[in-house]
C-alpha positions in Angstrom: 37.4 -153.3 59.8 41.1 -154.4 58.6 40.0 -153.5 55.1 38.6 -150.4 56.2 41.6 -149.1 57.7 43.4 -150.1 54.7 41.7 -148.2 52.2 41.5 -145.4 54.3 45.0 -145.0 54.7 45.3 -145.7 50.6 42.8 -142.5 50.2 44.9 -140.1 52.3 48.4 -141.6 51.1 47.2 -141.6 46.7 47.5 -137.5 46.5 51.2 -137.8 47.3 53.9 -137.8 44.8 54.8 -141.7 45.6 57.7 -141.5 42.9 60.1 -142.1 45.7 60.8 -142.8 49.2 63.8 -140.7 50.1 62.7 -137.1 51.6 65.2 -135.0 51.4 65.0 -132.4 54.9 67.3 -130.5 56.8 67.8 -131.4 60.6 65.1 -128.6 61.5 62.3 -130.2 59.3 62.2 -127.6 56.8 62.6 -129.1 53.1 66.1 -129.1 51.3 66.6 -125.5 49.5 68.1 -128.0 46.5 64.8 -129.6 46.5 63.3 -126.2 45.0 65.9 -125.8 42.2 64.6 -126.0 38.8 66.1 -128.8 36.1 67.2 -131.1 38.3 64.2 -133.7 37.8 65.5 -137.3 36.4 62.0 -138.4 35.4 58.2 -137.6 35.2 55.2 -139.0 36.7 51.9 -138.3 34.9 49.2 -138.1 37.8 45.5 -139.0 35.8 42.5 -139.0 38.3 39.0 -141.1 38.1 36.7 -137.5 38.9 34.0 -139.0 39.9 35.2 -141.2 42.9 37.4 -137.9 43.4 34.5 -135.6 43.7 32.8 -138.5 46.0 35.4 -136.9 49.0 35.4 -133.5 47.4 31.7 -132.5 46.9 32.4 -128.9 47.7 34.0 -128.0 44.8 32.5 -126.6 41.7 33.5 -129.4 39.4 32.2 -132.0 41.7 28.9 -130.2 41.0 28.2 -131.6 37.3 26.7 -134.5 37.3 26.2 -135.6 33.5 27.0 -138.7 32.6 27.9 -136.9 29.0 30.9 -135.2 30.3 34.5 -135.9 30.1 34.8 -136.6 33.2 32.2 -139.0 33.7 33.7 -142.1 31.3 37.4 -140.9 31.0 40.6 -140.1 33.3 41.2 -136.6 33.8 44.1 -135.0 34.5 46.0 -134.6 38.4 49.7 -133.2 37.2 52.4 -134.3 35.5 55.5 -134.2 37.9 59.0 -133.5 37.4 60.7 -135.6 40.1 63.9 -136.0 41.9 64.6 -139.2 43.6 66.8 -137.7 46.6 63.8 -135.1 47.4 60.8 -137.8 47.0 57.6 -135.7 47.2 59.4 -132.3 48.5 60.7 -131.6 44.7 58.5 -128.3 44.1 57.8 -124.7 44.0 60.6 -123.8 42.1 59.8 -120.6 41.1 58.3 -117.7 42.3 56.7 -119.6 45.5 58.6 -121.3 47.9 55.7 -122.4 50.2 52.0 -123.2 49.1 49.3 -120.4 49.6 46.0 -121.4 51.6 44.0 -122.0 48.4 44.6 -122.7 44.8 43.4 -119.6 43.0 45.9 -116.7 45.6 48.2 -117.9 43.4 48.8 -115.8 40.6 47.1 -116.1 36.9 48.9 -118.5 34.5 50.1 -116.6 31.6 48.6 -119.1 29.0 46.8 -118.8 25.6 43.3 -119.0 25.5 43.1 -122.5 23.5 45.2 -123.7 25.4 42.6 -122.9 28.7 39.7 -124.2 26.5 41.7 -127.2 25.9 42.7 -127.8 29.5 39.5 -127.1 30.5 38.3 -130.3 29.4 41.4 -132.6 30.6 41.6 -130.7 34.1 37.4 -129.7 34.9 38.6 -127.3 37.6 39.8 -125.0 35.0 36.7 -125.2 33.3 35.3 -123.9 36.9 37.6 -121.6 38.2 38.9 -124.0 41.0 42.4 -123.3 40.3 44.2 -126.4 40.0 46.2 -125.7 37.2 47.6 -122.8 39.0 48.8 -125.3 41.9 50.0 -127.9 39.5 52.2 -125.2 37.1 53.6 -123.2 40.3 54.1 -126.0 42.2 55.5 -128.8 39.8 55.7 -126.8 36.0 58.3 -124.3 37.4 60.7 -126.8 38.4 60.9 -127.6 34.4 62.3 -125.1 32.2 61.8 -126.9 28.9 58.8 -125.8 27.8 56.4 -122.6 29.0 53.1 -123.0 30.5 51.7 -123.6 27.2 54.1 -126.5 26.1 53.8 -127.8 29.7 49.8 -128.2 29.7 49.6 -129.4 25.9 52.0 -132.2 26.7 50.4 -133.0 29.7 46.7 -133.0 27.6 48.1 -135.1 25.1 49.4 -137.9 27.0 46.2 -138.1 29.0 44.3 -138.3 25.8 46.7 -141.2 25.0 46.5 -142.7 27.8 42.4 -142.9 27.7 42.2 -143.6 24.0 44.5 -146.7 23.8 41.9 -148.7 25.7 41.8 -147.9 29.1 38.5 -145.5 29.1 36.6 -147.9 27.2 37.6 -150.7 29.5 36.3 -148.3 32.6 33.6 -147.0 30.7 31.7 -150.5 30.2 32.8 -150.8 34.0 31.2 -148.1 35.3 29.3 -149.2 39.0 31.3 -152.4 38.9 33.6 -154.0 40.3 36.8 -155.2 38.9 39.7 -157.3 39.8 43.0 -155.1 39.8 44.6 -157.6 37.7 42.2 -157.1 35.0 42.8 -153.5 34.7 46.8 -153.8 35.0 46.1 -156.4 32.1 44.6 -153.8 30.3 47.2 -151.6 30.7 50.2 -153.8 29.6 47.7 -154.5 26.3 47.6 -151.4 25.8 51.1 -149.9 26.3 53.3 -152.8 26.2 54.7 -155.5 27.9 55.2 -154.6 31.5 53.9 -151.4 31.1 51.6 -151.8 34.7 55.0 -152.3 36.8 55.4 -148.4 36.0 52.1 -147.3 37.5 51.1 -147.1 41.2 47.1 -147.0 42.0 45.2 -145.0 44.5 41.7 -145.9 46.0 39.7 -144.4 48.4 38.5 -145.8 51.8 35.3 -147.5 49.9 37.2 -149.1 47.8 36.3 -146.8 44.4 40.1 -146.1 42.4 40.3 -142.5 42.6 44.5 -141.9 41.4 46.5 -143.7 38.5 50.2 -142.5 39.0 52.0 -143.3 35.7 56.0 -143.5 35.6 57.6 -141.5 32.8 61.3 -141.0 31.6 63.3 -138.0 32.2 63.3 -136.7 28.4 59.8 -136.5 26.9 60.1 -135.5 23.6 57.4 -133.6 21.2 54.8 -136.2 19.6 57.0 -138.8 21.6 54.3 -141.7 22.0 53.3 -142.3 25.8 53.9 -146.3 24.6 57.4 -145.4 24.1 57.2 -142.9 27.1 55.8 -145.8 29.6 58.9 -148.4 28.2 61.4 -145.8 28.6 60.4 -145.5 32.2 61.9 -147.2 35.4 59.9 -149.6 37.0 57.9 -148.9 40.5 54.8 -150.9 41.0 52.7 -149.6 43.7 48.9 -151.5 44.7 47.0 -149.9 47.3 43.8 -150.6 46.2 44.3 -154.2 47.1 42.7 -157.0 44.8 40.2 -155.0 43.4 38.5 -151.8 43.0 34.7 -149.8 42.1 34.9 -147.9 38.7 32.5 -145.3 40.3 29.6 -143.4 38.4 29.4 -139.7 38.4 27.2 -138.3 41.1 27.4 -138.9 44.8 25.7 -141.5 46.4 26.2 -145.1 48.6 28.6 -147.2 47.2 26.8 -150.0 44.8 28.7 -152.2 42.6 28.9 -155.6 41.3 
């Protein structure tokens, strides 16, 4: 029951930006104005997402629908958000643009203005687009627009690349041969400091659901990111934050929904 209550608390708490622990609010309760001002971020977090132990919670929605084990999204991390932060604001640093509060759902926000290539390239990295969910719409009004170094264009290629990165140096083929197993966190953090460098975990936090399955990988980035900067070099220039709260070990999940079974 302890355990329970653990990972049920890790499911709720693994959405949040967990960059930070100050909040920055007024007396009343209403978020800082500052913490709605554009270009005042002093670093990144690139938010990657295992779909199919998302879609386990989220079943309603049209990307949680696809069930082949061919897709994308069924043997690689897709992509959440990448995050301009500010420490001072912690997970109130948003909606700096033309929304200063979130609308009830993703697509009464309005259309990005983005190149079609661009679309059929995010499609694959973020399968809502794909669906007409709208979460690319959330993530650009609500994080993109407090960044005014690149347009919506720049801001989703970047954000593409470095999940493609982050999948190809090693850390979708470890899940992949994983997949309906279970694995010791320490094996996949080991993976991840192969992989990006020495010490390269301590910039990550984890998110698992109350079953156990990882459903969030939260990766620390520096304030800069150049173009065609490596995420290697990215992930070294970054400060460290470790966060755990999927405990000792984790499920890779399988696409589809189901009872958990792993081994």
């Amino acid at each position: 029951m302890k355990k329970n209550k653990r990972y049920l608390v890790a499911g709720l708490l693994s959405l949040a930006c967990i960059s930070q622990t100050a909040v920055a609010r007024p007396n009343n309760g209403e978020v800082d104005p500052s913490c709605q001002l554009p270009n005042k971020e002093d670093s990144y977090k690139l938010a990657v997402s295992w779909q199919p132990a998302f879609c386990e919670t989220h079943q309603g929605k049209p990307e949680c629908k696809i069930t082949d084990s061919k897709v994308y999204q069924a043997s690689n991390f897709t992509l959440h958000g990448l995050w301009p932060n500010k420490q001072d604001c912690g997970a109130n640093y948003g909606l700096c643009g033309q929304y200063k509060q979130q609308v009830k759902s993703f697509c009464d926000y309005a259309p990005i203005p983005m190149k079609p290539d661009t679309v059929q390239r995010l499609g694959e990295i973020m399968p809502s687009v794909a669906e007409g969910s709208c979460l690319d719409r959330h993530e650009w009004y609500k994080h993109g627009t407090c960044q005014t170094a690149w347009d919506a264009d720049h801001y989703f290629d970047t954000a593409v690349r470095l999940v493609k990165e982050f999948n190809a140096n090693g850390i979708a083929q470890f899940m992949q041969k994983n997949i309906a197993k279970t694995v010791t966190t320490t094996e996949f953090l080991n993976v991840v400091d192969k992989s990006f460098g020495k010490n390269a975990s301590k910039r990550l936090s984890l998110g698992c659901d109350k079953q156990g399955r990882l459903v969030d990988v939260f990766i620390n980035l520096p304030r800069e990111i150049p173009e065609k900067a490596a995420l290697t070099t990215l992930i070294q220039q970054a400060p460290e934050s470790f966060n755990n709260r999927c405990g000792k070990s984790f499920i890779v999940d399988a696409i589809g929904f189901g009872k958990v079974e792993a081994n």
